[in-house]
N, C-alpha and C positions, 0 to 999 in steps of 0.2 A: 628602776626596774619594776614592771607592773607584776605582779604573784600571783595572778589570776583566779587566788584563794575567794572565794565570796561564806562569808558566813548567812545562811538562811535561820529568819526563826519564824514562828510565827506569835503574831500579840494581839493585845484584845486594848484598843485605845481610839484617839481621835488627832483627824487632823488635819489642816486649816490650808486648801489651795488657792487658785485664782478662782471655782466657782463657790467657793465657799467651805462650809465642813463638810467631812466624810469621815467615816470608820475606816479604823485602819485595823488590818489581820494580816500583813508582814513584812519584816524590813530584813533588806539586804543589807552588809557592812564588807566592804572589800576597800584595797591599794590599789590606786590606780591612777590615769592621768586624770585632773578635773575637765570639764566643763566650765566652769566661770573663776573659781579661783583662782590668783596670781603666783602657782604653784608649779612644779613640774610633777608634783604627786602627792594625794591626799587620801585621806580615809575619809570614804564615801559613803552613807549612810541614805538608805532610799526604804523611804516609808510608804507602803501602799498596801491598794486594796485591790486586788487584779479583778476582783467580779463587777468594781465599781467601772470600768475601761482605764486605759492611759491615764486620764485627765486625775484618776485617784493615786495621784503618787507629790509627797513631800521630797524634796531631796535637798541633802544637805554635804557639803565638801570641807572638811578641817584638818589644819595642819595636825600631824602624828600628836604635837604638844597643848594643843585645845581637845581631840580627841580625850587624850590620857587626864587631863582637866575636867572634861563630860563627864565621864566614868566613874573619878571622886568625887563629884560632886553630888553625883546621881547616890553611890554609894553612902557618901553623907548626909544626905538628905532622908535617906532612908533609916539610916541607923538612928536618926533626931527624930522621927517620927512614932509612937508606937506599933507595934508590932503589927500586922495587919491591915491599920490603916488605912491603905490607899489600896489593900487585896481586893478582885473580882467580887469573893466570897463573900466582903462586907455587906 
């Protein structure tokens, strides 16, 4: 069942498509059917830059269990790091 839920945010990062890098400033994360994955529904993750056109968008499709894997790792990764570290602000 797709939830039609999309969470928006906006970020300050980079990222790598077919013409090469671009800035990214926001990724969508919603349930839904994939595009490529061998799935009937994934959490979908699209990173983009909509001032860049179409062509500036990352996307990515993970089962619910890589998803929730992303998430501590990111988590972990962060809390191993000092504080600020990888911040804007640095």
């Amino acid at each position: 069942m797709c939830t039609y839920q999309t969470e928006r945010i906006e970020i300050d990062g980079s990222g790598k498509g077919a013409t090469g890098w671009f800035g990214l400033t926001n990724a969508q994360v919603y349930v839904d059917h994939p595009v490529h994955a061998q799935y009937a529904h994934t959490v979908n993750i699209d990173f983009t830059n909509p001032a860049a056109g179409p062509a500036a968008r990352v996307a990515v499709e993970l089962t619910e269990e890589a998803a929730r894997a992303l998430a501590a790792a990111i988590n972990a990764a962060l809390a191993a790091a000092p504080p600020g570290l990888a911040s804007a602000t640095q």
